[in-house]
Backbone of each chain as nested JSON, in Angstrom:
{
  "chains": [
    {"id": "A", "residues": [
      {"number": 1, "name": "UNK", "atoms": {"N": [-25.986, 84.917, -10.435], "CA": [-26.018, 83.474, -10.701], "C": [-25.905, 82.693, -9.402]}},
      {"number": 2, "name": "UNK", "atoms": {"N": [-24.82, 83.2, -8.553], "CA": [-24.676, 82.397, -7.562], "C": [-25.707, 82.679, -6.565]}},
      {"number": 3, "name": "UNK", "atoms": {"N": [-25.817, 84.075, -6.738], "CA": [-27.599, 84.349, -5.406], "C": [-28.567, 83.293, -6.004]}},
      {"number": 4, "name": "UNK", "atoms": {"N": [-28.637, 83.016, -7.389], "CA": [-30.263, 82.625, -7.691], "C": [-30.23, 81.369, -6.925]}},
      {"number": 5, "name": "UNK", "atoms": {"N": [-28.888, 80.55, -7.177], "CA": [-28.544, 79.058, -6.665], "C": [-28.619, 78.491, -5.184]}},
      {"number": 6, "name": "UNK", "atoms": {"N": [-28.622, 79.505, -4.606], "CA": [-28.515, 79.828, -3.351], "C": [-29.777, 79.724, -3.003]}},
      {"number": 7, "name": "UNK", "atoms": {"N": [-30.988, 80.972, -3.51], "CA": [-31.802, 80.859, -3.172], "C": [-33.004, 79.624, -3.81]}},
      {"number": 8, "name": "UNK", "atoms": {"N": [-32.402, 79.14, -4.998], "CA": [-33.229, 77.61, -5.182], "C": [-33.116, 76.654, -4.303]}},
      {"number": 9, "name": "UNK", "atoms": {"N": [-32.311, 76.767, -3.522], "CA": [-31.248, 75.424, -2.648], "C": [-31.952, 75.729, -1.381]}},
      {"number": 10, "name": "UNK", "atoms": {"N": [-32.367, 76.942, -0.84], "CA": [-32.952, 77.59, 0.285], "C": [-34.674, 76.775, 0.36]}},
      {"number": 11, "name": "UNK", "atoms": {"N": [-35.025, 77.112, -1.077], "CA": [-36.474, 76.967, -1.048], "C": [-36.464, 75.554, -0.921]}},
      {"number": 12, "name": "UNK", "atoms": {"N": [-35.488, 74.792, -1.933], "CA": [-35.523, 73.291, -1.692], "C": [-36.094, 72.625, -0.652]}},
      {"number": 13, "name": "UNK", "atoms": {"N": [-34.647, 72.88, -0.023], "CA": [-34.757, 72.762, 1.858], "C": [-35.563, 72.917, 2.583]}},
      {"number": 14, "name": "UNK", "atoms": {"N": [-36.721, 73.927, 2.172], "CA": [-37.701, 74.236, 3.22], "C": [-39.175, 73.384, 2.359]}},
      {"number": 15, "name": "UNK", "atoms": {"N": [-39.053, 73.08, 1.058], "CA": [-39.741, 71.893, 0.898], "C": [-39.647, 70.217, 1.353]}},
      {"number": 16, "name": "UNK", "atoms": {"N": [-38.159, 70.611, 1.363], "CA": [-37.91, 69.55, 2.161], "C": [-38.237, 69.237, 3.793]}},
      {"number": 17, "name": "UNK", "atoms": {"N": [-37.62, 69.884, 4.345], "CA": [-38.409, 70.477, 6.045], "C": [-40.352, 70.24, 6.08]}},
      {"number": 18, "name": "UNK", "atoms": {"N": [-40.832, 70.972, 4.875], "CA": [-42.305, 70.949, 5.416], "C": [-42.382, 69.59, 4.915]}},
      {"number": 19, "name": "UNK", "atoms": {"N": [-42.449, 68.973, 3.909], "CA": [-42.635, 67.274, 3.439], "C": [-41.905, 66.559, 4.714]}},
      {"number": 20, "name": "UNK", "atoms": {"N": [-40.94, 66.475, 4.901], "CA": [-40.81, 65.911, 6.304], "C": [-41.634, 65.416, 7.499]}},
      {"number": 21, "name": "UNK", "atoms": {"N": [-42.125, 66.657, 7.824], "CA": [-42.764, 67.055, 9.077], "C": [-44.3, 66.759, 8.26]}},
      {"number": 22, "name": "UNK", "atoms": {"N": [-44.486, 66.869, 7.415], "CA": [-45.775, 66.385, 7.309], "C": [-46.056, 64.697, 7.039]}},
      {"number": 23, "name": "UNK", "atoms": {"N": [-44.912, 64.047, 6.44], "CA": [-44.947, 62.96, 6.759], "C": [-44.585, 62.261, 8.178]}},
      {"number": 24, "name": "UNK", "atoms": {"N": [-43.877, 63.226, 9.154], "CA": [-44.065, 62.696, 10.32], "C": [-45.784, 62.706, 11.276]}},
      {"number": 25, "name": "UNK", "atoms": {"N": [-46.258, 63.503, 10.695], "CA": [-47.58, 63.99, 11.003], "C": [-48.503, 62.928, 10.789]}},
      {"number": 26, "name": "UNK", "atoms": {"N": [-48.084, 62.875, 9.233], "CA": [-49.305, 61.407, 9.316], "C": [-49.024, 60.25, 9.51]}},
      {"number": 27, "name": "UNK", "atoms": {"N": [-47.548, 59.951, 9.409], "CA": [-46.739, 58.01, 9.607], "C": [-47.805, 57.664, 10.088]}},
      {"number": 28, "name": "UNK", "atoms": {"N": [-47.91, 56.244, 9.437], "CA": [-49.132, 55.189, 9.936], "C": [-48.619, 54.653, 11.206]}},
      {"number": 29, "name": "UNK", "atoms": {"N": [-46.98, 54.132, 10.595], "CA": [-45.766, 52.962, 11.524], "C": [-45.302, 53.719, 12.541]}},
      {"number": 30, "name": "UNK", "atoms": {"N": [-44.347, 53.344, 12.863], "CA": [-43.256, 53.5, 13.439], "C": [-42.471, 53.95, 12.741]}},
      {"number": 31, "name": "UNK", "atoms": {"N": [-41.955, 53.064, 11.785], "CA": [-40.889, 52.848, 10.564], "C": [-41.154, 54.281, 9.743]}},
      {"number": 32, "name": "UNK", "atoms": {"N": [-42.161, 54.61, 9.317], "CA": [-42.453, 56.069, 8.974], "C": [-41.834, 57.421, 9.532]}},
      {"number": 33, "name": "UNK", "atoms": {"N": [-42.104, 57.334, 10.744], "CA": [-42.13, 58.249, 11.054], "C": [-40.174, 58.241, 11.473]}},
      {"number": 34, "name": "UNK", "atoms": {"N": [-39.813, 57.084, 11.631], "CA": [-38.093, 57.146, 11.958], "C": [-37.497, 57.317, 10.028]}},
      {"number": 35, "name": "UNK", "atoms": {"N": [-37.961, 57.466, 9.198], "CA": [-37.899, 57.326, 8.096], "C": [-37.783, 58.753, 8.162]}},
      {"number": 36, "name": "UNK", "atoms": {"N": [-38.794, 59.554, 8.071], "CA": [-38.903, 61.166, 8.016], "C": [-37.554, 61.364, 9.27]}},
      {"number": 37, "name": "UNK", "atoms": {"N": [-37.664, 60.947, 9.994], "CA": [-36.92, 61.745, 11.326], "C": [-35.458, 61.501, 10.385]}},
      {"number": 38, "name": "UNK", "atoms": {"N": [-34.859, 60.916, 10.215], "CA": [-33.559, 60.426, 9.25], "C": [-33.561, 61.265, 8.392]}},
      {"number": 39, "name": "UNK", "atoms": {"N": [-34.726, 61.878, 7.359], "CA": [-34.607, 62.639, 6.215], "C": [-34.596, 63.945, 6.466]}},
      {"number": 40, "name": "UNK", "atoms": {"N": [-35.158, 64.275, 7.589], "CA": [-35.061, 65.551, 8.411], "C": [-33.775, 65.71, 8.861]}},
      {"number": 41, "name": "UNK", "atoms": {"N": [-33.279, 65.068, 9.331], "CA": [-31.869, 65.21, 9.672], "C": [-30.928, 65.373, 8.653]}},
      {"number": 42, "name": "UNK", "atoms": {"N": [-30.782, 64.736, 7.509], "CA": [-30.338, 65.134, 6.174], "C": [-30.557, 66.296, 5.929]}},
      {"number": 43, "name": "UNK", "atoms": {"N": [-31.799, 66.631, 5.52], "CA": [-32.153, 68.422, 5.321], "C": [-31.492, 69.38, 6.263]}},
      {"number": 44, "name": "UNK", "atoms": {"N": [-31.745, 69.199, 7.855], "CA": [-31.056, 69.615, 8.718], "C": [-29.884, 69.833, 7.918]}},
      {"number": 45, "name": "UNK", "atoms": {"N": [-28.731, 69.153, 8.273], "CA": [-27.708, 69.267, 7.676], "C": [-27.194, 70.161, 6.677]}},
      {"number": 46, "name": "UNK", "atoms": {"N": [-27.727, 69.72, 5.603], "CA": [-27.605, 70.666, 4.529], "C": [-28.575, 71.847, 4.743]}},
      {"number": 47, "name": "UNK", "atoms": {"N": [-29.172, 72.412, 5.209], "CA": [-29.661, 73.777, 5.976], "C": [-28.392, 74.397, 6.723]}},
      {"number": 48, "name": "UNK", "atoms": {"N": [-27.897, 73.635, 8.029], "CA": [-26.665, 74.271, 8.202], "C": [-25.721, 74.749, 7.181]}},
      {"number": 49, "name": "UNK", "atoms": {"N": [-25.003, 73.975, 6.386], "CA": [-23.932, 73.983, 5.251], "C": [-24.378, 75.358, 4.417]}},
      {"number": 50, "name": "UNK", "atoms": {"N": [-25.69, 75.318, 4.01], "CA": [-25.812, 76.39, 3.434], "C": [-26.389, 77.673, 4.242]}},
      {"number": 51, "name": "UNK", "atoms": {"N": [-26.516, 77.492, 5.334], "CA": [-26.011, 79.001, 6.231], "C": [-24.78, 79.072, 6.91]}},
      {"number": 52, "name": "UNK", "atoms": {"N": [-23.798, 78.178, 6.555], "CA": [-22.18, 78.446, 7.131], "C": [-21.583, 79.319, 5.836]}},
      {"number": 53, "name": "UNK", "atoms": {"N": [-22.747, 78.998, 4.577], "CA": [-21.919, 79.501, 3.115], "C": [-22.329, 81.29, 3.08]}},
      {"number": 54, "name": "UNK", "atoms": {"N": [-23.494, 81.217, 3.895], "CA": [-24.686, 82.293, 3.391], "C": [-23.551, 83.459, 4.171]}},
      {"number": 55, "name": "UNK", "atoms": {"N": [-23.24, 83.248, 5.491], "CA": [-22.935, 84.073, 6.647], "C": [-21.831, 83.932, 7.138]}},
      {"number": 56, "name": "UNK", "atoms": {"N": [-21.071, 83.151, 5.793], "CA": [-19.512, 83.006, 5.613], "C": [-18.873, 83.247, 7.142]}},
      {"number": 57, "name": "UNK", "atoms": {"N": [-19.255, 82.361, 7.539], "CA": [-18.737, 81.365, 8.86], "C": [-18.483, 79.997, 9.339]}},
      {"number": 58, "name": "UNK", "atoms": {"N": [-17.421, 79.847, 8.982], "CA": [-17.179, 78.136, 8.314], "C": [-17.038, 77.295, 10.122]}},
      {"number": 59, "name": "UNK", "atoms": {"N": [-17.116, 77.958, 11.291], "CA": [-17.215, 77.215, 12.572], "C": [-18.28, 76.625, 12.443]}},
      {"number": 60, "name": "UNK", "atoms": {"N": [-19.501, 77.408, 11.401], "CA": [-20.869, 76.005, 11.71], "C": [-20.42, 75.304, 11.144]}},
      {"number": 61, "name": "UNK", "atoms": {"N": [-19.57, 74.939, 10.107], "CA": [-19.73, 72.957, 9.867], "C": [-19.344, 72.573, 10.809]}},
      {"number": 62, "name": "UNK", "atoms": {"N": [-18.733, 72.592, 11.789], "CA": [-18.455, 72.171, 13.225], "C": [-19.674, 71.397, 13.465]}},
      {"number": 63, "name": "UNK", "atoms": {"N": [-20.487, 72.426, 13.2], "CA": [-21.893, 71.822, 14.567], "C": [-22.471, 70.532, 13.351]}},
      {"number": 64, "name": "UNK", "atoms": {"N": [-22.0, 70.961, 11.781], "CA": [-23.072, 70.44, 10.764], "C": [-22.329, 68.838, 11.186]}},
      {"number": 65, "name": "UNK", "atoms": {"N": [-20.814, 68.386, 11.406], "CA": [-20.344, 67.517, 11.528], "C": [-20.853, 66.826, 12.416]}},
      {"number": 66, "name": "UNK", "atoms": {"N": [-21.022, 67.579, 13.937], "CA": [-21.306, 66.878, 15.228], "C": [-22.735, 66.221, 14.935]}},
      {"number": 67, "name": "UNK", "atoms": {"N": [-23.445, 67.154, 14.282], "CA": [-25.23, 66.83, 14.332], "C": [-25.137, 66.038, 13.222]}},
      {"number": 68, "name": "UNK", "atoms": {"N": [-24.579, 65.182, 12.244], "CA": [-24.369, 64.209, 11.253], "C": [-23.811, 62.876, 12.405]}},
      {"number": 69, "name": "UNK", "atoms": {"N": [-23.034, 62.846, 12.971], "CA": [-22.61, 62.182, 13.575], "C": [-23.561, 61.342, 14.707]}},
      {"number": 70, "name": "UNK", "atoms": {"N": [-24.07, 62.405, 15.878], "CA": [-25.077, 61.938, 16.697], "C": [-26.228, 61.916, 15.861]}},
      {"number": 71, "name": "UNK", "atoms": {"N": [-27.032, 62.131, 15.128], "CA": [-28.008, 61.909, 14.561], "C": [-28.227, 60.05, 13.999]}},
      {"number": 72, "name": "UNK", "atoms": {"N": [-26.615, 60.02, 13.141], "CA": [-26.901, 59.014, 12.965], "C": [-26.835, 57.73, 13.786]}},
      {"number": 73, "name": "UNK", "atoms": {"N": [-25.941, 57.891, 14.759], "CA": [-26.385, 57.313, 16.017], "C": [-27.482, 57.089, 16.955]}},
      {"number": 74, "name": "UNK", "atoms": {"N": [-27.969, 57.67, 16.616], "CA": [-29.139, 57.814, 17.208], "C": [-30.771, 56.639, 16.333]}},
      {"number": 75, "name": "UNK", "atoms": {"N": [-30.61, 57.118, 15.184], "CA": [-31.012, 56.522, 13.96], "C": [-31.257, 54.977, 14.163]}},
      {"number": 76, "name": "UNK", "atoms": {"N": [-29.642, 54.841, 14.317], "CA": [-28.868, 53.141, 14.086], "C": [-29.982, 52.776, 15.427]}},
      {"number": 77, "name": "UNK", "atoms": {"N": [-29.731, 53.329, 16.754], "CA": [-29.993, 52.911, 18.111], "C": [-31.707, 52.258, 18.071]}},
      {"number": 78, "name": "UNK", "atoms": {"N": [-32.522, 53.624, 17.569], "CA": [-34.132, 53.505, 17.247], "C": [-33.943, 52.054, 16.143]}},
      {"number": 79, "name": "UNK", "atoms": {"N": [-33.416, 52.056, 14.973], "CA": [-33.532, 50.673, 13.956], "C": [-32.97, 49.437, 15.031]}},
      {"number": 80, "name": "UNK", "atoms": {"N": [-32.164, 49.638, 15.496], "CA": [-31.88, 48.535, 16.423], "C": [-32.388, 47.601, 17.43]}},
      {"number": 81, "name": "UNK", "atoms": {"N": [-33.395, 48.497, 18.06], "CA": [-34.505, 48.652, 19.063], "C": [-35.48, 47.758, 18.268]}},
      {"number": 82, "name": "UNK", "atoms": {"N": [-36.014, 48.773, 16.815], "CA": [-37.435, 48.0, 16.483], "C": [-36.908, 46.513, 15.709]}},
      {"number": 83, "name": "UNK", "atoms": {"N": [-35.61, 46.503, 15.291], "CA": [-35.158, 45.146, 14.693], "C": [-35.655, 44.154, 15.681]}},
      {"number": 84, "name": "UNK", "atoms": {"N": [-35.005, 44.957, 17.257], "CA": [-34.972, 43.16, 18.012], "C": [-36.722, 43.224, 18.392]}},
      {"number": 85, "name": "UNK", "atoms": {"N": [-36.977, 43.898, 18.144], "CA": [-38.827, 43.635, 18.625], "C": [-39.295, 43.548, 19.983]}},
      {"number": 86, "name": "UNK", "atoms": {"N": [-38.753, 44.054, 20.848], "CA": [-38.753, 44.191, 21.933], "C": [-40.295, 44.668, 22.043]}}
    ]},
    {"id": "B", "residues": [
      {"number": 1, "name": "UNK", "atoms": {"N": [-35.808, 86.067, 3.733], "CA": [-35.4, 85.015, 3.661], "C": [-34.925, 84.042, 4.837]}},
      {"number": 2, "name": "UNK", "atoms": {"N": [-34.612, 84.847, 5.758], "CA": [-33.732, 84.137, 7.056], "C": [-35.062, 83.832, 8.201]}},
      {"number": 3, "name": "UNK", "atoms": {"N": [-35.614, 85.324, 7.968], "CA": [-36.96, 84.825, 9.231], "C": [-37.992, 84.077, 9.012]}},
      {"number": 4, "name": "UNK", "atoms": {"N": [-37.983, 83.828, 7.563], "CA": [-38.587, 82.687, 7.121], "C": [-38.409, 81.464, 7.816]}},
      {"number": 5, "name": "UNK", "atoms": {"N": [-37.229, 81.388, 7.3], "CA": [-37.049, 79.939, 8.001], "C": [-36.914, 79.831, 9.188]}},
      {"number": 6, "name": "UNK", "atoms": {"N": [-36.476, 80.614, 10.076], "CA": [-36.941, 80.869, 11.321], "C": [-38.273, 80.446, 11.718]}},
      {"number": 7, "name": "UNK", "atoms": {"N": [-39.06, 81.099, 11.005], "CA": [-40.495, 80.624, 11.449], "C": [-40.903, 78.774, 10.915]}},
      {"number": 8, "name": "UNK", "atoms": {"N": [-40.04, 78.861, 9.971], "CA": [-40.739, 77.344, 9.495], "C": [-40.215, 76.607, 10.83]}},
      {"number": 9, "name": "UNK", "atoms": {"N": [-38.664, 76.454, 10.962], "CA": [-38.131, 75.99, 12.182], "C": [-38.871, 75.772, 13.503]}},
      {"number": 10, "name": "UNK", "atoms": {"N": [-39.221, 76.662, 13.711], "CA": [-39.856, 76.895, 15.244], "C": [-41.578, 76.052, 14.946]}},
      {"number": 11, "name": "UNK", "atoms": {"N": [-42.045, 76.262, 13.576], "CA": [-43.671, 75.272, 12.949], "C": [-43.162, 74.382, 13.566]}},
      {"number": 12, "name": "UNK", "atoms": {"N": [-42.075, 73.511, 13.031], "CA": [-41.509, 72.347, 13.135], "C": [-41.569, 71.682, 14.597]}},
      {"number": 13, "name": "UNK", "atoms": {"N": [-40.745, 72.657, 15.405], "CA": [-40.77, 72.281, 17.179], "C": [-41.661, 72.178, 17.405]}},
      {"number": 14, "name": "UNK", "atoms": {"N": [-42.953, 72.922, 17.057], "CA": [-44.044, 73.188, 17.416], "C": [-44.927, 71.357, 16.965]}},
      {"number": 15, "name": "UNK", "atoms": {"N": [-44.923, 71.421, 15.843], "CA": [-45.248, 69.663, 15.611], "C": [-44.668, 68.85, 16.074]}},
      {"number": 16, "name": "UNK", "atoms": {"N": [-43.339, 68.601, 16.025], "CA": [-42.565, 67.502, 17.004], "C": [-42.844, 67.181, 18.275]}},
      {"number": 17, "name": "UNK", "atoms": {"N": [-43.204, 68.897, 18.72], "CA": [-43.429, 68.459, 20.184], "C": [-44.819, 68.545, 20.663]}},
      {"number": 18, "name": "UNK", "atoms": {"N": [-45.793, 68.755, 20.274], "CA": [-47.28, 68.196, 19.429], "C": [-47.209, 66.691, 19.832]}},
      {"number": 19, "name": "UNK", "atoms": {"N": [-46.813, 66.19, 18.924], "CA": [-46.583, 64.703, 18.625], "C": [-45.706, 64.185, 19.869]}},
      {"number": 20, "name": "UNK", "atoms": {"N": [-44.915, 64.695, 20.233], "CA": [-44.47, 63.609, 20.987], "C": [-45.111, 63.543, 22.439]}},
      {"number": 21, "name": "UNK", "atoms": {"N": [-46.207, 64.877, 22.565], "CA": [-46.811, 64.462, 23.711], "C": [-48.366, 64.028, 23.667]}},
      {"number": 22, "name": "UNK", "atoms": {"N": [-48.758, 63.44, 22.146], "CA": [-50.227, 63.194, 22.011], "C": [-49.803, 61.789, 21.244]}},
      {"number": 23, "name": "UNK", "atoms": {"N": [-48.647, 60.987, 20.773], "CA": [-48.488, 59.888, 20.164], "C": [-48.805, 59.023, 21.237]}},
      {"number": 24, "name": "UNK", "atoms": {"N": [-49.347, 58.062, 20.825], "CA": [-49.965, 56.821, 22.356], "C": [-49.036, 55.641, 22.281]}},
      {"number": 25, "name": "UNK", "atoms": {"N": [-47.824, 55.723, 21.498], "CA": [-47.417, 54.669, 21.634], "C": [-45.571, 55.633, 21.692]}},
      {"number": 26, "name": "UNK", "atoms": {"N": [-44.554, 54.325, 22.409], "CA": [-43.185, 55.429, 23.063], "C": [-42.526, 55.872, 22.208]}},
      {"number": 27, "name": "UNK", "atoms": {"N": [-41.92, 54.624, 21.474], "CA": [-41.133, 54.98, 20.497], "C": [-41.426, 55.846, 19.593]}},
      {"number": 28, "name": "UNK", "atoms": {"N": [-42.267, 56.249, 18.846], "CA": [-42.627, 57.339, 18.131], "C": [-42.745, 58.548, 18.922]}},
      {"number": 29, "name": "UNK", "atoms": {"N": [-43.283, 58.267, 20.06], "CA": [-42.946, 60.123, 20.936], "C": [-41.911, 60.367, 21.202]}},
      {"number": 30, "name": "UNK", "atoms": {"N": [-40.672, 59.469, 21.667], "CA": [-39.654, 59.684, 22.002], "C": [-38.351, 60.043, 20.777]}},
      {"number": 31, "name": "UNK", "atoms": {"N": [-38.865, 59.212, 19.099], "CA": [-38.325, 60.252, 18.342], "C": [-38.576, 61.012, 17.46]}},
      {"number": 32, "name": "UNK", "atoms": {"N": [-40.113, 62.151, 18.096], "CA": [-40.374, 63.13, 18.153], "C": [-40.108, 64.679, 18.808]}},
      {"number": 33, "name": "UNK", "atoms": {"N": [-39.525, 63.531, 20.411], "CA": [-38.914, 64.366, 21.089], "C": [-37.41, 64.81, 20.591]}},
      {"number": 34, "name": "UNK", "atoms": {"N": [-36.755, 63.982, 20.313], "CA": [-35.674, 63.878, 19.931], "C": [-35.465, 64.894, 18.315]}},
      {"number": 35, "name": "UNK", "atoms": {"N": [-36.41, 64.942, 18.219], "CA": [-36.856, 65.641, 16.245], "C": [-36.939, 67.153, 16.924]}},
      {"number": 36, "name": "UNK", "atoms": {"N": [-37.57, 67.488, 17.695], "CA": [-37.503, 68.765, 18.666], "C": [-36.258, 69.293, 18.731]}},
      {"number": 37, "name": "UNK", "atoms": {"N": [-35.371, 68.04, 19.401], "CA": [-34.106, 69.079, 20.073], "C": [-33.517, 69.422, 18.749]}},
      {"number": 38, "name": "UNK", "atoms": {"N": [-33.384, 68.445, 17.614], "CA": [-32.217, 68.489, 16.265], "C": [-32.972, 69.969, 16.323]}},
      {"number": 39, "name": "UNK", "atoms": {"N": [-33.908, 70.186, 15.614], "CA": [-34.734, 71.773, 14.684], "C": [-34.149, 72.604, 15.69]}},
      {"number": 40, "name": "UNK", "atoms": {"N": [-34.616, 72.501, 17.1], "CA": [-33.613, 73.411, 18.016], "C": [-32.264, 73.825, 18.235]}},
      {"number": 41, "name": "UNK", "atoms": {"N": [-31.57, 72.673, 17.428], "CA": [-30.412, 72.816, 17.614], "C": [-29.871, 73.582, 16.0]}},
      {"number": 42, "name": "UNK", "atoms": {"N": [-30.536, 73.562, 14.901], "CA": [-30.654, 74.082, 13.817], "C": [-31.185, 75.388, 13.694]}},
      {"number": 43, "name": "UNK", "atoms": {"N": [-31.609, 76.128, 14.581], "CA": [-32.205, 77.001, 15.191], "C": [-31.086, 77.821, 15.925]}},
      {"number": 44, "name": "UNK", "atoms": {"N": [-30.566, 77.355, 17.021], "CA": [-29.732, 77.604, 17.05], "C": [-28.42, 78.42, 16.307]}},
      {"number": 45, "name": "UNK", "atoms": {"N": [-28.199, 77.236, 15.67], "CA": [-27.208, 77.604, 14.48], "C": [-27.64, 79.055, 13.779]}},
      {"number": 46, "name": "UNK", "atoms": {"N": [-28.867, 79.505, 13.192], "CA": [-29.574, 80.447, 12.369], "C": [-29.073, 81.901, 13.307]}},
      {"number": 47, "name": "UNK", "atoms": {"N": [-30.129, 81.76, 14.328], "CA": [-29.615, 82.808, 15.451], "C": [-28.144, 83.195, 16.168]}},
      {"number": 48, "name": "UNK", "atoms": {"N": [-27.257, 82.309, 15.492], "CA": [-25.648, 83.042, 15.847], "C": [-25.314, 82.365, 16.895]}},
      {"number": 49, "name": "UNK", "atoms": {"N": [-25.401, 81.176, 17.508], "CA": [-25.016, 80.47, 18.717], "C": [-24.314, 79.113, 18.574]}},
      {"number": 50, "name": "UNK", "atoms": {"N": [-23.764, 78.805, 17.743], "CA": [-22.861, 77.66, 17.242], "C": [-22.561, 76.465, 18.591]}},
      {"number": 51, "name": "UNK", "atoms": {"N": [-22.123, 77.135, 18.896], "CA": [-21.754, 76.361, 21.117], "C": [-22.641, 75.85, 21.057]}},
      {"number": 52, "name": "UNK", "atoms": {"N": [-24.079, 76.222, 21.836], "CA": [-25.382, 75.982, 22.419], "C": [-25.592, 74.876, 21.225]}},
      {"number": 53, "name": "UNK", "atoms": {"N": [-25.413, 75.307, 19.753], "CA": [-25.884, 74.045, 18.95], "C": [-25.585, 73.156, 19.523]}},
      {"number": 54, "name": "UNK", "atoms": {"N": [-23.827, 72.857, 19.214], "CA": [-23.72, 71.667, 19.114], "C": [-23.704, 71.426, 20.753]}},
      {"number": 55, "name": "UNK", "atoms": {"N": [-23.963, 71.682, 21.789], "CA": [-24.294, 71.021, 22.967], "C": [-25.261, 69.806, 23.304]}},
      {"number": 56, "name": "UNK", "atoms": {"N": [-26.292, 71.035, 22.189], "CA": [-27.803, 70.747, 22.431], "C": [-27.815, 69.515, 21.525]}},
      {"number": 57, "name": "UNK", "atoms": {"N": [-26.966, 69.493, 20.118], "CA": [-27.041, 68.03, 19.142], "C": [-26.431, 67.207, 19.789]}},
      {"number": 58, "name": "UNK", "atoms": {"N": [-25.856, 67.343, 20.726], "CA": [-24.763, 65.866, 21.48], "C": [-25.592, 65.726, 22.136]}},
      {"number": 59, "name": "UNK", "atoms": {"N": [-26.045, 66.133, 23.449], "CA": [-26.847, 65.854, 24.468], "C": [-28.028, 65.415, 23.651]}},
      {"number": 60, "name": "UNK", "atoms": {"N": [-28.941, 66.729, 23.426], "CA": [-30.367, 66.546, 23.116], "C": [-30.736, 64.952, 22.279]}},
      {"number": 61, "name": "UNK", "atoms": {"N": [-29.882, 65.303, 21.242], "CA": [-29.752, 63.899, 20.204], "C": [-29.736, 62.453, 20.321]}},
      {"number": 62, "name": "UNK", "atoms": {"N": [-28.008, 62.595, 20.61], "CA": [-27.362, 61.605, 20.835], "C": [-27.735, 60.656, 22.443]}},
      {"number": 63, "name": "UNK", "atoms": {"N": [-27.31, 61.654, 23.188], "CA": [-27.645, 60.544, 24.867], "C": [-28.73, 60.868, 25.615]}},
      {"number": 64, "name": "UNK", "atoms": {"N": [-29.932, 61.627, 24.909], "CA": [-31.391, 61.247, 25.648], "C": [-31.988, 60.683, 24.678]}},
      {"number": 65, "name": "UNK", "atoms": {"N": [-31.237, 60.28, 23.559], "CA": [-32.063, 58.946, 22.575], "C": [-31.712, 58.023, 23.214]}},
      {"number": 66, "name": "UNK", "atoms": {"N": [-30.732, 57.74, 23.416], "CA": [-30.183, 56.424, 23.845], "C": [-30.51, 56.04, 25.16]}},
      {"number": 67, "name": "UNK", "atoms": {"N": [-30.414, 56.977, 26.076], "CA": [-31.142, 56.906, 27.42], "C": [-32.394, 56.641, 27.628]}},
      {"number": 68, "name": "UNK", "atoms": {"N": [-33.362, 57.488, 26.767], "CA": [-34.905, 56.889, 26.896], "C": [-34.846, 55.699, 26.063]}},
      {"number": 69, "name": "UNK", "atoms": {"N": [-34.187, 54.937, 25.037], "CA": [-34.445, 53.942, 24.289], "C": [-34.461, 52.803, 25.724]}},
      {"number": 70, "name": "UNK", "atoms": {"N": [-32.928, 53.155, 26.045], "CA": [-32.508, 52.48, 27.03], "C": [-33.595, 52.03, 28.331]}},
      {"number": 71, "name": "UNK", "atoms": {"N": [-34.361, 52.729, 28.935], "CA": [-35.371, 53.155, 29.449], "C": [-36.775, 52.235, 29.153]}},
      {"number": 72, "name": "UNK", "atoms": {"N": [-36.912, 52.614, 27.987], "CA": [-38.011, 51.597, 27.077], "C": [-38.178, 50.656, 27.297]}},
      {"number": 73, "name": "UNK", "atoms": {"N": [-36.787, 50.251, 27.216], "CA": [-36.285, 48.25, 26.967], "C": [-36.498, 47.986, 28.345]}},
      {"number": 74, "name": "UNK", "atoms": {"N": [-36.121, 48.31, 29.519], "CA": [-35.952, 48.1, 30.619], "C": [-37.309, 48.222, 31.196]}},
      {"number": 75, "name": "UNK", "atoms": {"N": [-38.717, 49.017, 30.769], "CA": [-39.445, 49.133, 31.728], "C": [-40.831, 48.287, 30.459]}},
      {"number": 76, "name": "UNK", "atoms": {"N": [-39.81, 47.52, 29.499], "CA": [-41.167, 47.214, 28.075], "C": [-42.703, 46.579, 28.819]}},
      {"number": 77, "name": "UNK", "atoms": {"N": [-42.426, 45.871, 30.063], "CA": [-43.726, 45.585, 30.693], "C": [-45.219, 46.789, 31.024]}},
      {"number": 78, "name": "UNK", "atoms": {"N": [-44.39, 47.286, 31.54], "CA": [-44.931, 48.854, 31.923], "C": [-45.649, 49.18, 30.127]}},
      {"number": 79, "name": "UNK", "atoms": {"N": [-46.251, 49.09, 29.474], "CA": [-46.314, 49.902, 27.815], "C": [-47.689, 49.552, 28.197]}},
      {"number": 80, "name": "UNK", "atoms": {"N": [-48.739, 50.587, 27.954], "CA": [-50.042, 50.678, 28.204], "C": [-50.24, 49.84, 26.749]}}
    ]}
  ]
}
């Protein structure tokens, strides 16, 4: 039960990852493509979490925390940028 | 299951960084570039190197976004 869940959550993720990247591929905008980059980073995330569970090594949420953190900083910085229209 | 995603991972770098050196305009190459280091740094993580991750998500991420944004603003005349 818990393998099958595991591995639905796996495949998810990597639908998620390729839809991503293929909407970064085609973004018309700007706004697109920082849209995917944000949702990629989400997936990211939860990709880590569920290989800290897989390989029962709980130091990666470490990294899953840090890369939640600067990511979204990063995020804010790019929306900030195209807000003022520089 | 694992080298799977391995390989999707590394597709991924492979487009990001595609894109961020054929996009004609900055801001979109620059967070393409930046889309590079995260998968790398997720990559990372897969292959058993936890450290190197999160180095690579602080740096890579966080302060060469902000540095090239920074960069941008400062040289916006310069934009072909």
């Amino acid at each position: 039960m818990a393998e099958g869940i595991l591995i639905v959550a796996a495949i998810l993720i990597s639908l998620g990852v390729l839809f991503g990247v293929l909407r970064l591929l085609l973004g018309r905008t700007v706004v697109d493509r920082v849209a995917a980059v944000d949702m990629l980073t989400v997936v990211s995330i939860s990709l880590i979490a569920l290989y800290a569970h897989v390989a029962d090594r709980f130091i990666y949420l470490d990294v899953a925390l840090v890369y939640g953190v600067l990511s979204f900083l990063a995020v804010l910085a790019v929306a900030r940028y195209l807000e003022r229209g520089v | 299951m694992l080298e799977l995603m391995v390989c999707l991972l590394c597709a991924s770098i492979l487009v990001s960084g595609f894109l961020a050196v054929r996009l004609d305009s900055l801001v979109p190459a620059m967070v393409s570039g930046s889309l590079a280091g995260l998968f790398a740094a997720v990559c990372y993580v897969v292959l058993g190197a936890p450290d190197v991750a999160m180095t690579e998500a602080s740096i890579g991420s966080g302060l060469s976004t902000l540095i090239l944004l920074y960069a941008i603003r400062r040289t916006a005349g310069a934009e072909e």
